[in-house]
SESELUM-497032 format. One record per residue (C-alpha): residue number from 1; residue in one letter; chain; z, x, y. Coordinates in nm, 2 decimals. Example, Ala and Ser with C-alpha at 12.3 -4.5 7.8 and 13.67 -1.06 7.14 Angstrom:
BEGIN
 nugu tivex fido     c3     c1     c2
    1     A    A   0.78   1.23  -0.45
    2     S    A   0.71   1.37  -0.11
//
This chain:
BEGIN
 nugu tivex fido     c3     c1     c2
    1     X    A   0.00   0.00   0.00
    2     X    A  -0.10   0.26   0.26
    3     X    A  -0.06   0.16   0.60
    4     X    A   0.19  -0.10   0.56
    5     X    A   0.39  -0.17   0.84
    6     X    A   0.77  -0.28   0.82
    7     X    A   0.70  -0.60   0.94
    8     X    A   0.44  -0.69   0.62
    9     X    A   0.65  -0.52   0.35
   10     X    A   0.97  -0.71   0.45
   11     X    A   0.69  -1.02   0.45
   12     X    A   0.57  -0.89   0.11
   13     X    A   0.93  -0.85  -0.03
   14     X    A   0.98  -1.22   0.08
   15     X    A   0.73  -1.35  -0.08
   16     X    A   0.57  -1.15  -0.37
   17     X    A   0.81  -1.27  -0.64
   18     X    A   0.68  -1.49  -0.90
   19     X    A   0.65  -1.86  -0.86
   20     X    A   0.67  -1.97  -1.20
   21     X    A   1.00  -2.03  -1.22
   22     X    A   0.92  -2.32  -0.93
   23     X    A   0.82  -2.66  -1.05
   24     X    A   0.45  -2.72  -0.99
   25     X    A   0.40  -2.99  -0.67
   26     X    A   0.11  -3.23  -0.71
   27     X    A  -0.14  -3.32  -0.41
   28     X    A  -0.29  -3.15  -0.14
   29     X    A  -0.58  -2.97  -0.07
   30     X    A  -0.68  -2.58  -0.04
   31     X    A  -0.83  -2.45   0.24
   32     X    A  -1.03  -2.11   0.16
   33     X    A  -1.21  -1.89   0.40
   34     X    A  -1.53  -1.75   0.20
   35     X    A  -1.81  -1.51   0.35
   36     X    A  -2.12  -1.62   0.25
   37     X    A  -2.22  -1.93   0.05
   38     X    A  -2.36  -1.86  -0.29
   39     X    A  -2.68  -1.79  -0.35
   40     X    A  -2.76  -1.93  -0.64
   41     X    A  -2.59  -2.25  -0.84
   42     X    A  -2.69  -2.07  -1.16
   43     X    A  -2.40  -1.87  -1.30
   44     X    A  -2.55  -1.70  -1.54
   45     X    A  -2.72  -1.52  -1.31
   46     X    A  -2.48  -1.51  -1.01
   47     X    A  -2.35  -1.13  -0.94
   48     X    A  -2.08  -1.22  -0.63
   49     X    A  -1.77  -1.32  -0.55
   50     X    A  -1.92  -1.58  -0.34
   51     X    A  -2.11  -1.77  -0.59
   52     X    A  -1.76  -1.69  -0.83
   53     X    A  -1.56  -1.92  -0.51
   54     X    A  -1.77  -2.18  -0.52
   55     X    A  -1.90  -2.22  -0.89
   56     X    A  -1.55  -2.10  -1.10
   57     X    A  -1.32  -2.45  -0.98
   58     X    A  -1.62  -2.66  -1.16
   59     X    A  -1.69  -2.50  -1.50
   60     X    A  -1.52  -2.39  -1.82
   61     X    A  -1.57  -2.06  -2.01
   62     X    A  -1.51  -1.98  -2.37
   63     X    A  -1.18  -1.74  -2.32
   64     X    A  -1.05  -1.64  -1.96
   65     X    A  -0.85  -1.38  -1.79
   66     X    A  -0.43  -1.49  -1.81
   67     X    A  -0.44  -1.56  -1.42
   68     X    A  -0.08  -1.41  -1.46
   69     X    A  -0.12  -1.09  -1.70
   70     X    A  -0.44  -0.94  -1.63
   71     X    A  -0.60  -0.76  -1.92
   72     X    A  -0.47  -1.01  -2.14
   73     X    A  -0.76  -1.26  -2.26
   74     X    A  -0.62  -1.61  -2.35
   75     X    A  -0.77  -1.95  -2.46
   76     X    A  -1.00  -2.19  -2.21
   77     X    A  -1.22  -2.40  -2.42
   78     X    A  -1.13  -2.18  -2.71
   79     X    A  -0.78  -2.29  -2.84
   80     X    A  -0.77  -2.00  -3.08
   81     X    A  -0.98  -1.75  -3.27
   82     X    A  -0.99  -1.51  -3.57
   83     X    A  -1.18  -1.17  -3.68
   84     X    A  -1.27  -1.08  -3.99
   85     X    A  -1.17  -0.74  -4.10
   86     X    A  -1.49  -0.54  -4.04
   87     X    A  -1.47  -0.65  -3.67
   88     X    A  -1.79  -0.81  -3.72
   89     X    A  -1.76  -1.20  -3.74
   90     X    A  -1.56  -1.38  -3.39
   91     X    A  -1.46  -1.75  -3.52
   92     X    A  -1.37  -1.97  -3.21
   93     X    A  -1.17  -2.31  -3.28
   94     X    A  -1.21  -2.48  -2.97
   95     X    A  -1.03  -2.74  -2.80
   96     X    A  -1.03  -3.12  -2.92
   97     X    A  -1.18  -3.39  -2.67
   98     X    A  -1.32  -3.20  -2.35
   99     X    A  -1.55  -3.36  -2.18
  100     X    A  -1.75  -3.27  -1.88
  101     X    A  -1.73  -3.41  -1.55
  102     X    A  -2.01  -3.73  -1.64
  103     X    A  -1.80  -3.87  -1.88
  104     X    A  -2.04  -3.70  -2.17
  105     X    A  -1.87  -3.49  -2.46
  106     X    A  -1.84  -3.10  -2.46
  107     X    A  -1.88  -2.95  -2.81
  108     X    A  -1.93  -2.62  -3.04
  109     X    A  -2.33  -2.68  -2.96
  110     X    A  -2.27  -2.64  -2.60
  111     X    A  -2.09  -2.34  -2.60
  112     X    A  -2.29  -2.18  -2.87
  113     X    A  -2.65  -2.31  -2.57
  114     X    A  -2.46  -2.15  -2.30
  115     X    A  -2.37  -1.78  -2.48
  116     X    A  -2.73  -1.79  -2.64
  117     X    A  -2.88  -1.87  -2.28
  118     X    A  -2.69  -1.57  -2.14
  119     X    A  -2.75  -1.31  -2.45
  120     X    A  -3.14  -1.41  -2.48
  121     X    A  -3.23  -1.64  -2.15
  122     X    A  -3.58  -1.85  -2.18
  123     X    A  -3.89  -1.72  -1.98
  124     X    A  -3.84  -1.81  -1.64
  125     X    A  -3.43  -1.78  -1.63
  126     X    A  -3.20  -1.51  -1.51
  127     X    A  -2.94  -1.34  -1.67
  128     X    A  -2.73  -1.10  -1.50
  129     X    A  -2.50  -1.01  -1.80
  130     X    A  -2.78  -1.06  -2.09
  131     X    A  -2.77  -0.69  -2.18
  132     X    A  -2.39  -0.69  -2.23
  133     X    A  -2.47  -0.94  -2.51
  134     X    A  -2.72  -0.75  -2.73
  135     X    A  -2.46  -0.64  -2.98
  136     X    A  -2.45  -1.06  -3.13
  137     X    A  -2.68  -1.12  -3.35
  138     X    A  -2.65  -1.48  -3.35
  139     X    A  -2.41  -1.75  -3.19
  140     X    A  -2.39  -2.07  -3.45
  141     X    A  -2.22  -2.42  -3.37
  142     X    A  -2.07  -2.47  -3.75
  143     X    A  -1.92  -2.83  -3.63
  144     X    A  -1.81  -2.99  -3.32
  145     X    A  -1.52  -2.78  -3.26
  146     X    A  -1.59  -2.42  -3.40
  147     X    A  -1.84  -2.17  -3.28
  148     X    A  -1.95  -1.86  -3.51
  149     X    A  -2.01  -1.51  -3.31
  150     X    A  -2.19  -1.23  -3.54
  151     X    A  -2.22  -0.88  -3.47
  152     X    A  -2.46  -0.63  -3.54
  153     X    A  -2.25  -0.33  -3.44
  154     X    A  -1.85  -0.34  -3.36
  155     X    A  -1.78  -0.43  -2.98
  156     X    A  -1.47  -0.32  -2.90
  157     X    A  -1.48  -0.54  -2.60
  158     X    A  -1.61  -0.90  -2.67
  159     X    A  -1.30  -1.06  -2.57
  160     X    A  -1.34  -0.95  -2.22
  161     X    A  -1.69  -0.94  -2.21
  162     X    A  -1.66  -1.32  -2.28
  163     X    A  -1.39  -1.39  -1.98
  164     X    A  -1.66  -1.36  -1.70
  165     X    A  -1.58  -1.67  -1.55
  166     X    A  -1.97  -1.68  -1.47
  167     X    A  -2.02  -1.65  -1.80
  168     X    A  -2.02  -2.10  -1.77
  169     X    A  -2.04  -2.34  -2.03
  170     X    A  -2.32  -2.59  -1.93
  171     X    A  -2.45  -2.92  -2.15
  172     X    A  -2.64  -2.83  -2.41
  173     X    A  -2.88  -3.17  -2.34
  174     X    A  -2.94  -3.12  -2.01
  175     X    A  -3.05  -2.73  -2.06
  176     X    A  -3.29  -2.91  -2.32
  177     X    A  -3.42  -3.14  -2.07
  178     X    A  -3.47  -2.85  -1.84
  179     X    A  -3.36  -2.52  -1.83
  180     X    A  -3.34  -2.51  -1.48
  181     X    A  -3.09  -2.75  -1.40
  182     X    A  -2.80  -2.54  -1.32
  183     X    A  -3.02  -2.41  -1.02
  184     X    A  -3.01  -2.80  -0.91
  185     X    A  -2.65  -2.94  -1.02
  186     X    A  -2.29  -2.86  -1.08
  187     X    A  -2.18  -3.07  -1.41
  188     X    A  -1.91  -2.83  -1.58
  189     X    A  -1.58  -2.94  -1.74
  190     X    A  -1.35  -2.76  -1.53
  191     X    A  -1.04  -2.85  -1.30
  192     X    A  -1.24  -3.01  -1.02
  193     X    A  -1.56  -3.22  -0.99
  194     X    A  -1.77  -3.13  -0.74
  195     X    A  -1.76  -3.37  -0.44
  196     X    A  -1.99  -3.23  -0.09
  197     X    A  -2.19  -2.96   0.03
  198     X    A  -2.29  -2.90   0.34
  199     X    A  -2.55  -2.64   0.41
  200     X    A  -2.42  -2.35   0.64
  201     X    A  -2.06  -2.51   0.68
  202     X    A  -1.87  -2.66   0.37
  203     X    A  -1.84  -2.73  -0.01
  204     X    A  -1.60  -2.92  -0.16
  205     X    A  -1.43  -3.02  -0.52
  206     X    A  -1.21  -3.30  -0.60
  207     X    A  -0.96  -3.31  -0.90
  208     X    A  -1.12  -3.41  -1.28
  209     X    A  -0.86  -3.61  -1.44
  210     X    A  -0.99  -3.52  -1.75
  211     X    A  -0.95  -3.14  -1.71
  212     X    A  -0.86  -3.05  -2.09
  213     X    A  -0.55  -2.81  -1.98
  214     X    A  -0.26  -3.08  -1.99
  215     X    A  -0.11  -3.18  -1.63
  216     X    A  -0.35  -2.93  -1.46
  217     X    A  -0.51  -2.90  -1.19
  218     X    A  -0.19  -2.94  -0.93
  219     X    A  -0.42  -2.94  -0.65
  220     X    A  -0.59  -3.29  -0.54
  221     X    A  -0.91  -3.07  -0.42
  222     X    A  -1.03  -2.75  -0.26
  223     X    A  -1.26  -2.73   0.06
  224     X    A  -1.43  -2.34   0.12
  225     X    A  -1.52  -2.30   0.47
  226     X    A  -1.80  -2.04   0.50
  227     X    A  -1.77  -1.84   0.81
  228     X    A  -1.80  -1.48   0.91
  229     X    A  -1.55  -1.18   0.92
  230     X    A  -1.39  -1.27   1.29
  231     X    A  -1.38  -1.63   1.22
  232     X    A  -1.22  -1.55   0.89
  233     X    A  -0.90  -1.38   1.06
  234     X    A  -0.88  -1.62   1.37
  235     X    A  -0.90  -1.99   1.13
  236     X    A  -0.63  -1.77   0.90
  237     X    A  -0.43  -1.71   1.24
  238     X    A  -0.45  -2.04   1.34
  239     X    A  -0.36  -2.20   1.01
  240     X    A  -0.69  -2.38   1.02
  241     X    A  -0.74  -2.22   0.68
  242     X    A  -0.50  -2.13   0.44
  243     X    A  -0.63  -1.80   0.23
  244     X    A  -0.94  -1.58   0.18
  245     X    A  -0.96  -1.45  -0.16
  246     X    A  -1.21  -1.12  -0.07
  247     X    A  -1.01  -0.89   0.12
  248     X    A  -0.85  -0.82   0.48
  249     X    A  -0.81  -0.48   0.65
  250     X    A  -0.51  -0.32   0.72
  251     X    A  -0.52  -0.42   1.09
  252     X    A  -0.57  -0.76   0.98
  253     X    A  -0.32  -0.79   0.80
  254     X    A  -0.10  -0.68   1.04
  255     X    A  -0.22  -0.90   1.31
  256     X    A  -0.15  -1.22   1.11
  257     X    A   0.22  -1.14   0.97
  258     X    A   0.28  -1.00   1.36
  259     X    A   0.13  -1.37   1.51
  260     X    A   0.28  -1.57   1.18
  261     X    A   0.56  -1.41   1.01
  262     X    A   0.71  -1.56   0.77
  263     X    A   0.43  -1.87   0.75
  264     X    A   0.23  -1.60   0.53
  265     X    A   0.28  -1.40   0.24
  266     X    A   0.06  -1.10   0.12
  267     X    A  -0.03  -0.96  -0.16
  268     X    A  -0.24  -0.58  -0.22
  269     X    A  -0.32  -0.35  -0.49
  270     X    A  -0.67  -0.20  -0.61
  271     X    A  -0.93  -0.34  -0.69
  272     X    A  -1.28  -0.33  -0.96
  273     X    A  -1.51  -0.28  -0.63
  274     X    A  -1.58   0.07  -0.50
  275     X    A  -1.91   0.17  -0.24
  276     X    A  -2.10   0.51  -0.38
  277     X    A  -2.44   0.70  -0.28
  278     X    A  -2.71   0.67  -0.48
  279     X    A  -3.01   0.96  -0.46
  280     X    A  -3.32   0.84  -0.55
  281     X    A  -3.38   1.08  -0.87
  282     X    A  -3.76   0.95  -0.84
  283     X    A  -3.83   1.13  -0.49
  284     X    A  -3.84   1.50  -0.38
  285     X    A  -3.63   1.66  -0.27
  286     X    A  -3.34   1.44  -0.43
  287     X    A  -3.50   1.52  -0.77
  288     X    A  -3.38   1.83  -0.76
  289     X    A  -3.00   1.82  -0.87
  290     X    A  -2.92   2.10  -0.64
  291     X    A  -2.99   1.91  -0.35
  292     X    A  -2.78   1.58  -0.51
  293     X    A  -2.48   1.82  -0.59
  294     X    A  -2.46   1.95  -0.20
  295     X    A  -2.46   1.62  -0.05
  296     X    A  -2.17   1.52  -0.30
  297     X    A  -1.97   1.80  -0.30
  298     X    A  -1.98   1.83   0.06
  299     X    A  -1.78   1.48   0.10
  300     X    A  -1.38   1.52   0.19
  301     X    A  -1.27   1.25  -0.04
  302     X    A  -0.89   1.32   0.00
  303     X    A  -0.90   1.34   0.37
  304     X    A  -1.15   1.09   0.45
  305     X    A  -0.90   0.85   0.27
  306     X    A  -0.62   0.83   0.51
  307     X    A  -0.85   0.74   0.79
  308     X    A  -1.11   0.47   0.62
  309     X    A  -0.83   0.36   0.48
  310     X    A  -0.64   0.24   0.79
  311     X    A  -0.95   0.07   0.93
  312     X    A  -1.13  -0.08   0.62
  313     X    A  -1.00  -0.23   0.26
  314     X    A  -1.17   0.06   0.10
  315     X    A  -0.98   0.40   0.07
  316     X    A  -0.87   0.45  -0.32
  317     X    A  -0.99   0.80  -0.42
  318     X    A  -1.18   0.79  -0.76
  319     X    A  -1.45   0.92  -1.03
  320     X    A  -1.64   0.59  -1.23
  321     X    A  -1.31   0.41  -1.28
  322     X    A  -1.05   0.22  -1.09
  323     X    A  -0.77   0.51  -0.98
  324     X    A  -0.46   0.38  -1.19
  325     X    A  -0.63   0.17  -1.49
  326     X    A  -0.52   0.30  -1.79
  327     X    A  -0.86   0.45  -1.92
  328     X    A  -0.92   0.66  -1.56
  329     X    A  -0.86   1.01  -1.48
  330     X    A  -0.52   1.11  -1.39
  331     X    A  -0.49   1.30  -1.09
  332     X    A  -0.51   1.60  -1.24
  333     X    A  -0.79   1.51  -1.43
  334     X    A  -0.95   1.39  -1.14
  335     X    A  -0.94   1.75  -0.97
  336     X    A  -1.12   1.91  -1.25
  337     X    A  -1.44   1.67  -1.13
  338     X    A  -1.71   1.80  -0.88
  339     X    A  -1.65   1.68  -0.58
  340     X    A  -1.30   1.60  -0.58
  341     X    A  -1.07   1.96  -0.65
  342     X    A  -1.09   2.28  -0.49
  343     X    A  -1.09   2.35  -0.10
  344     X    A  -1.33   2.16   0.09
  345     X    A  -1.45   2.47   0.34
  346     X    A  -1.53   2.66  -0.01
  347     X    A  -1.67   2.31  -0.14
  348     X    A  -1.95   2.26   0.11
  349     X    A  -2.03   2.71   0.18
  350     X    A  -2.14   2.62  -0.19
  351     X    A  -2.34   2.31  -0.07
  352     X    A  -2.53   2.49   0.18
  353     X    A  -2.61   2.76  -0.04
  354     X    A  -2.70   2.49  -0.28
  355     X    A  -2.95   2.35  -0.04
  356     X    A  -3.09   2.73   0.07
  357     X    A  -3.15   2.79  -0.30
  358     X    A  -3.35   2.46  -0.32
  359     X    A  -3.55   2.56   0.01
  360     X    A  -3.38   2.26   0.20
  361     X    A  -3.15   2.41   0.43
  362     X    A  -3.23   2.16   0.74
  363     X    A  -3.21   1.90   0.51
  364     X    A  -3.30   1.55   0.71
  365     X    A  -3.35   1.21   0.56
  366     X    A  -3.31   0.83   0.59
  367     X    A  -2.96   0.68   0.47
  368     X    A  -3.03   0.30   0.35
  369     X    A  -2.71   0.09   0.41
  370     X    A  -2.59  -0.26   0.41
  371     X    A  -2.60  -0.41   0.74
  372     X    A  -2.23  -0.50   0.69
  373     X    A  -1.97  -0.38   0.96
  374     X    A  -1.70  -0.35   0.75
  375     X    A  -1.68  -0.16   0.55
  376     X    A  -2.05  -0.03   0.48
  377     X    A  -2.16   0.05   0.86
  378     X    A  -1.75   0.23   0.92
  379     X    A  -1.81   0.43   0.54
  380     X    A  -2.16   0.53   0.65
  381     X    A  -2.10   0.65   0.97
  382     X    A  -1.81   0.85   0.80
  383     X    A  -2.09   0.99   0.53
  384     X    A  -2.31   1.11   0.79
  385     X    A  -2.07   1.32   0.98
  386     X    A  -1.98   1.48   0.63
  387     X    A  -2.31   1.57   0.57
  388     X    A  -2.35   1.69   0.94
  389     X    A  -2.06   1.98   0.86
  390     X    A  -2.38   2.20   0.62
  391     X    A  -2.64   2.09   0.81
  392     X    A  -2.79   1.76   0.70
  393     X    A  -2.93   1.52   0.96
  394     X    A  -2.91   1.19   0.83
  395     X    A  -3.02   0.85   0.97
  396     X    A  -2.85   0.58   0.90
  397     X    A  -3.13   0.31   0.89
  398     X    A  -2.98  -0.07   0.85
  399     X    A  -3.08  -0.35   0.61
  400     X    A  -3.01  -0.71   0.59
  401     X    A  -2.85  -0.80   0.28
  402     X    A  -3.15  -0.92   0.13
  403     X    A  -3.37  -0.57   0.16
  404     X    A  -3.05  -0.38   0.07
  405     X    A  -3.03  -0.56  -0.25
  406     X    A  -3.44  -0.59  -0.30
  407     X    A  -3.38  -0.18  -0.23
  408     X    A  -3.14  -0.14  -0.51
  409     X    A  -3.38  -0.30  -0.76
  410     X    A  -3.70  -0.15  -0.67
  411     X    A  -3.64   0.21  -0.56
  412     X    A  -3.74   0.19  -0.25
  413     X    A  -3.51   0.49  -0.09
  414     X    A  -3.45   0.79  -0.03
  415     X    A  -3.05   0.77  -0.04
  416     X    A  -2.87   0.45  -0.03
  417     X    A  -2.56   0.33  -0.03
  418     X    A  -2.44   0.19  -0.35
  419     X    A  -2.15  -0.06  -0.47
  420     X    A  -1.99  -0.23  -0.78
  421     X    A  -1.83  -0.51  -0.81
  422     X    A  -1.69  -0.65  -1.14
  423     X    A  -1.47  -0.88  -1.29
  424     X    A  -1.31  -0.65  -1.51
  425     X    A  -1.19  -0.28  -1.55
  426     X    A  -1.36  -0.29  -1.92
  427     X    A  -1.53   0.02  -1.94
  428     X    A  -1.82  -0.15  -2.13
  429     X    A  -1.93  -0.33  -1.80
  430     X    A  -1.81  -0.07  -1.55
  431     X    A  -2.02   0.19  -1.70
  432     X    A  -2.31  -0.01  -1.82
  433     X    A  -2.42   0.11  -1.47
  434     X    A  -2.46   0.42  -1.53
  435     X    A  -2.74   0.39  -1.84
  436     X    A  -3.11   0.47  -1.81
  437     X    A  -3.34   0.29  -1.60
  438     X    A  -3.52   0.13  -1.89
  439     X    A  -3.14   0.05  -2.05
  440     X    A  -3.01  -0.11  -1.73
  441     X    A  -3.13  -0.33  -1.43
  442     X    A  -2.83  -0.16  -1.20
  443     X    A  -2.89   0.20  -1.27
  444     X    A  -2.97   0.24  -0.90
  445     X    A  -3.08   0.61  -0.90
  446     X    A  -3.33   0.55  -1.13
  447     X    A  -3.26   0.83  -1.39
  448     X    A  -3.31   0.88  -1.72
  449     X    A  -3.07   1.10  -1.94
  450     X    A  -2.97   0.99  -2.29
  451     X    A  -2.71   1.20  -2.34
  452     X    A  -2.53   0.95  -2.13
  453     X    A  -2.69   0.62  -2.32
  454     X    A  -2.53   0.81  -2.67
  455     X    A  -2.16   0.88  -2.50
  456     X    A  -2.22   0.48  -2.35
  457     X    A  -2.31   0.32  -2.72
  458     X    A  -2.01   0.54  -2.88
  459     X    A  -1.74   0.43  -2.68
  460     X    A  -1.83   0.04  -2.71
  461     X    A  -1.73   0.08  -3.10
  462     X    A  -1.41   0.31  -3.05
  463     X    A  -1.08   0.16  -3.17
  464     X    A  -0.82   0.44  -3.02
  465     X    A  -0.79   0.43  -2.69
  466     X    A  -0.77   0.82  -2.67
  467     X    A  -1.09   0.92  -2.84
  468     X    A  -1.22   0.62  -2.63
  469     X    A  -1.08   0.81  -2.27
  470     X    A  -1.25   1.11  -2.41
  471     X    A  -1.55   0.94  -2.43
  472     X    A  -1.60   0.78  -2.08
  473     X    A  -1.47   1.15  -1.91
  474     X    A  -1.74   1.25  -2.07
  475     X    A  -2.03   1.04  -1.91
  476     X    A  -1.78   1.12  -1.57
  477     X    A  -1.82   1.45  -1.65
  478     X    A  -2.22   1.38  -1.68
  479     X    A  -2.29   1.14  -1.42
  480     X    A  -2.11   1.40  -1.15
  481     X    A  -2.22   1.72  -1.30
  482     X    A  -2.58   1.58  -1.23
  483     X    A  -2.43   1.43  -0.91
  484     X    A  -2.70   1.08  -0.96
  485     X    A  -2.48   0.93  -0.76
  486     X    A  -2.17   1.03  -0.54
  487     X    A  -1.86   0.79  -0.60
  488     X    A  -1.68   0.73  -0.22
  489     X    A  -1.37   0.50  -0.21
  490     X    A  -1.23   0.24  -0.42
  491     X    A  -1.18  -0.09  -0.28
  492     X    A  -0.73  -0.16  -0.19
  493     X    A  -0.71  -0.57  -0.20
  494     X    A  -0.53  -0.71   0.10
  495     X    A  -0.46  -1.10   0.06
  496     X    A  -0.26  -1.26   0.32
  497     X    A  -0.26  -1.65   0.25
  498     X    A  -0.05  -1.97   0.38
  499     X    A   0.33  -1.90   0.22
  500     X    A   0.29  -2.28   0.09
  501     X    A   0.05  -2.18  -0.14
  502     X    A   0.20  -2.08  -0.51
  503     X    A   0.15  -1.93  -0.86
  504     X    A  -0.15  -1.75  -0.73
  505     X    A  -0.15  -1.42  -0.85
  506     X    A  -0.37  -1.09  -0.68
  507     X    A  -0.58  -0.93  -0.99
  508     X    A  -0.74  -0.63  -0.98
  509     X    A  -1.07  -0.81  -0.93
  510     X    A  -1.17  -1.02  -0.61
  511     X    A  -1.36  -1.26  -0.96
  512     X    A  -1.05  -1.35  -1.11
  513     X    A  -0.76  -1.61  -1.08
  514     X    A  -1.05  -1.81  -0.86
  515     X    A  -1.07  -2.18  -1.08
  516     X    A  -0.72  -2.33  -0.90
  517     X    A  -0.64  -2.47  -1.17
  518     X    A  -0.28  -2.30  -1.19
  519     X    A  -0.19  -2.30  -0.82
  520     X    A   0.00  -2.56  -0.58
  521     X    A   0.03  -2.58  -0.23
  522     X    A   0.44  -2.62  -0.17
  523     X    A   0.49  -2.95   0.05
//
């Protein structure tokens, strides 16, 4: 919790304990703050948090994140499960009587539509987590209530690749009648029907009766209110709103507990989200990996921490995995990594020797980023000045979100600034990243090295988690030594929401906990 001022610990000390020893109040209505509006309507292929807001209080999933013990997978529409021995056969018992918000009966068969949609979509359909899937060899609906997964290989990591909560379970009828329809409607079976949109301003759900969690949802309905970043803080400041669920900066945080005191309560920790460069490995002279490992190791992680992290919700230093999860580097280990240990004056003499030897020593170029003040535009400008110290002249040249994205897909760059965002620390999505072009849609840089596609396919079968650890420092070790991309800051989670609302507990992703069904708002 760097940067915290007295005033929001003794704020965060008042209100950070649990609520579940309170008794859940019915009624009322959340108010939530969200950036953008989605995007899409289709979760399968949705890849933000903003889609996640909107879409996650209308549909079910399979199995789902404990909202109050994150790693821990429990039951949604699955009420319990077994594995056969050779880690090869999932058997799902799922929940008697759920029904989806038109009245209509959710079975096996819809579940086993949904999965098989996302593992193996139809022509035409997009599936953002299809390659995560490839290891099921067939998804079978054996009666109404039980669902068969087979495996071709051992996947250490179904369980939580099943808990996307985009990962939605949609009627199998109305996929047959068109495959589209998602794109068009919201008809799920989770805790709230949806009720209103309004393009550019609102969306709203109601309560479902019929939710198949017993005495859930507490809340009689949810409103978002899309708005920008400034608007966010002042409707939080004036109680027009009563949480955002992305993140606030230090400073904002601070402004709100000065202005509301004890009215608010906060909550922070890390979070699955960090930014990173990308070089574009398909264009001189960032095909040379001399070039690629100046630019990295000229970056001051350690000290350019303790000032982007007092103006921006980024800061955490890392490799390819969230500092403190239990698979990460230590700090120790950490140091061992290029970029990270060692003096930084030695660090970047070696960088511009780096970029003499490769006959670039007045290096210029174009940096691509997000047209997104905070944090993307404060991180760049940050970047740049790095480079500046050996002699690089970059230009920070600014897209709209939608030719940033369009950039990351199609190459289009010379050096751009990267990010991930997941739902999960599971080193199976985090570093799914980080295959070959032609293995992955988000390998950014555009490599290929199959050394790295080997260590990625070993570690998805490893049972002990210390061979496993070994396994992922090794594609660290990889992806770093070859500098494809140069890791920046993890992302520090700053929530500060209305002290009425309860049970909602921060995760370690800004995906998670987002459905409502578990939360109140204290009369």
């Amino acid at each position: 919790m760097r940067g915290l001022t007295a005033a929001a610990a003794i704020v965060l000390a008042l209100f950070s304990q649990s609520a579940t020893a309170q008794e859940p109040v019915r009624g009322g209505t959340l108010r939530q703050a969200v950036l953008a509006e989605p995007y899409t309507l289709d979760c399968h292929a949705a890849t933000t948090v903003y889609v996640t807001s909107a879409l996650a209080p209308h549909y079910s999933t399979l199995v789902r994140y404990d909202p109050q013990n994150y790693p821990k997978v429990i039951g949604d529409l699955a009420e319990n499960w077994t594995v056969s021995e050779d880690g090869l056969t999932y058997t799902f018992k799922l929940v008697p009587g759920v029904k989806f918000h038109d009245g209509s009966p959710l079975t096996a068969r819809d579940v086993a539509v949904s999965l098989e949609r996302i593992r193996k979509p139809p022509k035409g359909i997009v599936s953002a987590r299809g390659p995560l899937f490839q290891r099921i060899a067939s998804i079978d609906a054996v009666d109404d209530l039980t669902v068969v997964l087979r495996l071709s290989q051992p996947e250490v990591a179904l369980l939580e690749l099943l808990a996307n909560p985009l990962n939605c379970v949609y009627s199998a009828a109305k996929l047959e009648t068109d495959p589209h329809f998602p794109e068009k409607q919201v008809l799920g079976s989770g805790p709230f029907k949806f009720k209103e949109r309004v393009s550019g301003s609102t969306w709203e759900g109601e309560r479902y009766a019929d939710f198949h969690r017993k005495g859930q949802p507490y809340l009689d309905g949810f409103k978002l209110f899309f708005m920008s970043g400034p608007a966010i803080l002042n409707a939080l400041q004036s109680d027009q709103v009563d949480t955002e669920f992305r993140s606030l900066t230090p400073q904002q945080r601070d402004r709100l507990v000065a202005a509301r005191k004890d009215t608010v309560s906060v909550q922070s920790g890390t979070m699955t989200t960090m930014i990173k460069i990308a070089f574009n490995t398909q264009r001189k002279p960032f095909d040379d990996v001399r070039v690629r490992r100046a630019l990295n190791l000229a970056i001051d992680r350690t000290g350019g921490s303790e000032v982007i992290s007092r103006v921006t919700f980024m800061g955490g230093v890392g490799a390819l995995q969230r500092p403190g999860y239990d698979l990460a580097e230590t700090p120790a280990e950490l140091a061992k990594l290029p970029g990270y240990g060692g003096d930084i004056e030695a660090r970047r003499a070696e960088a511009r020797r780096l970029l003499k030897e490769a006959g670039v020593p007045n290096l210029s170029f174009a940096f691509g980023n997000r047209n997104v003040g905070e944090p993307y535009v404060t991180i760049g400008t940050w970047v740049i000045d790095q480079w500046r110290r050996i002699g690089v002249n970059a230009r920070q040249d600014m897209l709209e979100n939608p030719v940033w994205v369009a950039s990351r897909a199609n190459g289009q760059f010379d050096v751009l600034m990267d990010a991930i965002a997941e739902a999960t620390d599971e080193p199976t999505v985090i570093f799914s990243k980080y295959q070959s072009r032609d293995k992955t849609p988000f390998n950014t840089a555009k490599y290929e090295d199959r050394e790295i596609d080997a260590l990625y396919e070993k570690q998805r079968a490893e049972l002990d988690p210390a061979k496993r650890k070994e396994i992922l420092a090794q594609i660290s070790r990889r992806v770093l030594d070859q500098a494809y991309y140069a890791p920046l800051f993890w992302a520090n989670r700053i929530i500060v929401s209305n002290a009425k609302l309860k049970n909602w507990k921060l995760a370690p992703s800004q995906f998670l906990n987002l459905d409502l069904a578990d939360i109140w708002l204290d009369k």
